[in-house]
C-alpha positions as CSV (number, residue, x, y, z in Angstrom):
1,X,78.9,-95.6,-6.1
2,X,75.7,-97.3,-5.3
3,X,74.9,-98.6,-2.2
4,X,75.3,-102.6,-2.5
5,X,71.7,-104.3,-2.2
6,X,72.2,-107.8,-2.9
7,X,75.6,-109.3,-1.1
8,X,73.8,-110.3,1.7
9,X,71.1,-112.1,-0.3
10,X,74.3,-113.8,-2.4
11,X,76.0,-114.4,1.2
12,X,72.8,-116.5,2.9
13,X,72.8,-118.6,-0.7
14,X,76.1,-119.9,0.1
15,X,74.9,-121.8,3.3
16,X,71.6,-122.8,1.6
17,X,74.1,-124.1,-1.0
18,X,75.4,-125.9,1.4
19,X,72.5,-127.5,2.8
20,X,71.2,-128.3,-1.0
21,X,74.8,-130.6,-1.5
22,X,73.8,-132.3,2.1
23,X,70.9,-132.8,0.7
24,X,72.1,-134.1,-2.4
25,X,74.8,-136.6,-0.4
26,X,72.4,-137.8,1.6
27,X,69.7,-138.6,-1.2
28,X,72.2,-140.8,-3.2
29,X,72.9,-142.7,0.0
30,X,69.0,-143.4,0.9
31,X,68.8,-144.2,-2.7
32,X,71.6,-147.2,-2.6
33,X,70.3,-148.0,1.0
34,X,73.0,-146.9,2.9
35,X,71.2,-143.9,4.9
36,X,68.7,-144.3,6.8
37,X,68.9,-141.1,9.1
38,X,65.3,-139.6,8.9
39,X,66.0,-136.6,11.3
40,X,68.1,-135.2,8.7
41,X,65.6,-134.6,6.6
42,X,63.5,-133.3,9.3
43,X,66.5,-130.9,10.1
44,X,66.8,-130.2,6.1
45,X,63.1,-129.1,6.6
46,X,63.5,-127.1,9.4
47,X,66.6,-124.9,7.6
48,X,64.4,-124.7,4.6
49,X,61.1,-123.1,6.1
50,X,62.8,-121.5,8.6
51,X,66.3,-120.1,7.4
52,X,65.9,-120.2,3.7
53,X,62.1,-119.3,3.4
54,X,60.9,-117.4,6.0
55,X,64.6,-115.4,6.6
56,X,65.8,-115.3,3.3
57,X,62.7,-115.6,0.8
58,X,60.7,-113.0,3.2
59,X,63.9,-110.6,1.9
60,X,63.6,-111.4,-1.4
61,X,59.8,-111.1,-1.9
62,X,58.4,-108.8,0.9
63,X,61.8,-106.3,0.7
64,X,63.8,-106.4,-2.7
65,X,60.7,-107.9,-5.2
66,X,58.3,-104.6,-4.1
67,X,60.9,-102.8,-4.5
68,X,61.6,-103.9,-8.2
69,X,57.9,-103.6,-9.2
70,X,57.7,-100.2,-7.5
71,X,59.9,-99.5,-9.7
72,X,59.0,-100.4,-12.6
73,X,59.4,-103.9,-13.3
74,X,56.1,-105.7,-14.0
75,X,54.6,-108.2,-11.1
76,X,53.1,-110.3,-13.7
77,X,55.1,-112.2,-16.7
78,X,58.0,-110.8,-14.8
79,X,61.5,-112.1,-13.8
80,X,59.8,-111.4,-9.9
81,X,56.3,-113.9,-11.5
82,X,59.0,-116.7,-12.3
83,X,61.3,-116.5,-8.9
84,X,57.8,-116.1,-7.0
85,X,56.5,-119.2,-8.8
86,X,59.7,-121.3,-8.5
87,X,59.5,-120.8,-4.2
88,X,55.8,-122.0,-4.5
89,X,57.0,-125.0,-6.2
90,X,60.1,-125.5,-4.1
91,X,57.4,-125.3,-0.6
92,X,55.7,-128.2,-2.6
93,X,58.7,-130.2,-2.6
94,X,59.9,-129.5,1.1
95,X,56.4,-130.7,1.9
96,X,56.3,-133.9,0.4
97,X,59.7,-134.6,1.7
98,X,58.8,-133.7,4.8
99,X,55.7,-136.1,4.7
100,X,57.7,-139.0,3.8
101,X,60.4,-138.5,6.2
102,X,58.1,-138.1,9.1
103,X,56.3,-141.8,8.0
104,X,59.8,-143.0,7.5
105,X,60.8,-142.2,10.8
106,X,57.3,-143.3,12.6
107,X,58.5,-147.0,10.8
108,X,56.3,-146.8,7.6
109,X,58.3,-148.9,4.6
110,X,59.0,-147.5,1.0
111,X,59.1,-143.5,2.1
112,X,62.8,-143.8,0.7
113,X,61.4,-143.1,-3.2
114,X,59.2,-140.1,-2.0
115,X,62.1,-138.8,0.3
116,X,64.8,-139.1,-2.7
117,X,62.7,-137.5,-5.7
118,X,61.3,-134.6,-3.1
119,X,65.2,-133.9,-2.4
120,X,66.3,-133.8,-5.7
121,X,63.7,-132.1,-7.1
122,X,64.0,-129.7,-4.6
123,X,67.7,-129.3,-5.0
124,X,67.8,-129.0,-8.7
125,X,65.1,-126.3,-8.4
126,X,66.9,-124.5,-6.0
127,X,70.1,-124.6,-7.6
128,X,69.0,-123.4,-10.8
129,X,66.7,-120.4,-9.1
130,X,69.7,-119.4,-6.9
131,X,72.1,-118.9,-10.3
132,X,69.1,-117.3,-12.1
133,X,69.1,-114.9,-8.9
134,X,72.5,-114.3,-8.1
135,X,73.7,-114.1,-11.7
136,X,70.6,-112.4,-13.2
137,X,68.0,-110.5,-11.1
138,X,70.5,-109.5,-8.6
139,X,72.6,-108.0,-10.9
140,X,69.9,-106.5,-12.7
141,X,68.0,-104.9,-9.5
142,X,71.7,-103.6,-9.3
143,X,71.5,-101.6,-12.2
144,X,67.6,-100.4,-11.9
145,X,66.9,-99.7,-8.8
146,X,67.9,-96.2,-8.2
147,X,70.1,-95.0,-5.0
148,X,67.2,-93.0,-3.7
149,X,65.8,-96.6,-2.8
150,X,68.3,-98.4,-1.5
151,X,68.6,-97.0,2.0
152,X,65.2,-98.4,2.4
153,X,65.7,-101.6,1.2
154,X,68.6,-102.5,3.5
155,X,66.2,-101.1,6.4
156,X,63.7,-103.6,5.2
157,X,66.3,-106.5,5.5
158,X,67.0,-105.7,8.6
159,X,63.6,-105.5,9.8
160,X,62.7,-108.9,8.7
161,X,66.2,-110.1,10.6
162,X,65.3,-108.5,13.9
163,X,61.7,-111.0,13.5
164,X,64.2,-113.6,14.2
165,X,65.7,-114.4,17.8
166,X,69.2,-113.6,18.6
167,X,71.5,-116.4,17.3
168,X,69.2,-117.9,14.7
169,X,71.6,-117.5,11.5
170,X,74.4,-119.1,14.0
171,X,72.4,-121.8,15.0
172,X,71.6,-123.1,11.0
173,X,75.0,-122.4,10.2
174,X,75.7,-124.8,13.0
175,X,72.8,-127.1,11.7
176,X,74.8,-127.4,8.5
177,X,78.1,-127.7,9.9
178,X,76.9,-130.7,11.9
179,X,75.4,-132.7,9.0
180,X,78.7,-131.4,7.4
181,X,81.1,-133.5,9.9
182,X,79.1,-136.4,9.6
């Protein structure tokens, strides 16, 4: 049996999940008026770069993406073209949230539009690019990549987890667990 590549990828979507339906919550509230907390889209920021991009995507496109066109699978007009693409466009979106909720916050009226369309559009990418990932590439890099590989792609996941300080998955998961309770 092949060596499993991809469950830890699945397994850090679930709490990005869970930050995309915080977001979505808390967009439909600004949106009727009834949120107003800035900082969490600030925080919602922070997880993005920090846990879903630079922890999670750095996996995806520096580890298990070089290991799919190294092995065969084309870099351009590629399923790895399109999921590269779609986290470009989804940086795009964190950063015009972030913009707007850093003038909402310093007291600047009407950010509430940019904030709500960033969110959703963000979400709705994300949402759609985790299912195309976890229900097609995944299970495709399954099936390609051959076993001879996979010994070094797990090394390269952990690699780009030991770039990260002790406790940092705990402390989003605790990020999201707050916002969670509230």
């Amino acid at each position: 049996m092949k060596q499993d590549i991809t469950q830890r990828l699945k397994d850090e979507h679930q709490l990005i999940l869970r930050m995309l339906a915080l977001l979505e919550r808390n967009a439909r509230l600004t949106e009727e008026g009834s949120f107003k907390d800035y900082q969490f889209y600030l925080d919602g920021v922070d997880f993005i770069r920090n846990y879903a991009d630079r922890f999670h995507h750095a996996k995806e496109e520096d580890v298990l993406f070089e290991a799919l066109v190294a092995n065969g699978m084309p870099r351009e007009n590629s399923p790895v073209a399109a999921m590269l693409m779609e986290h470009d466009l989804g940086r795009a979106y964190v950063k015009a949230m972030e913009e707007a909720a850093t003038r909402a916050l310093k007291g600047e009226a009407g950010q509430e539009e940019a904030i709500v369309a960033n969110a959703r559009g963000y979400l709705d990418l994300l949402r759609d690019h985790i299912a195309k990932e976890d229900d097609i590439l995944y299970p495709l890099a399954e099936r390609i990549l051959p076993e001879g590989v996979r010994r070094g792609i797990t090394a390269g996941y952990q690699k780009a987890e030991e770039k990260s300080e002790a406790g940092f998955e705990e402390h989003y998961r605790q990020v999201v667990e707050k916002y969670e309770k509230g």
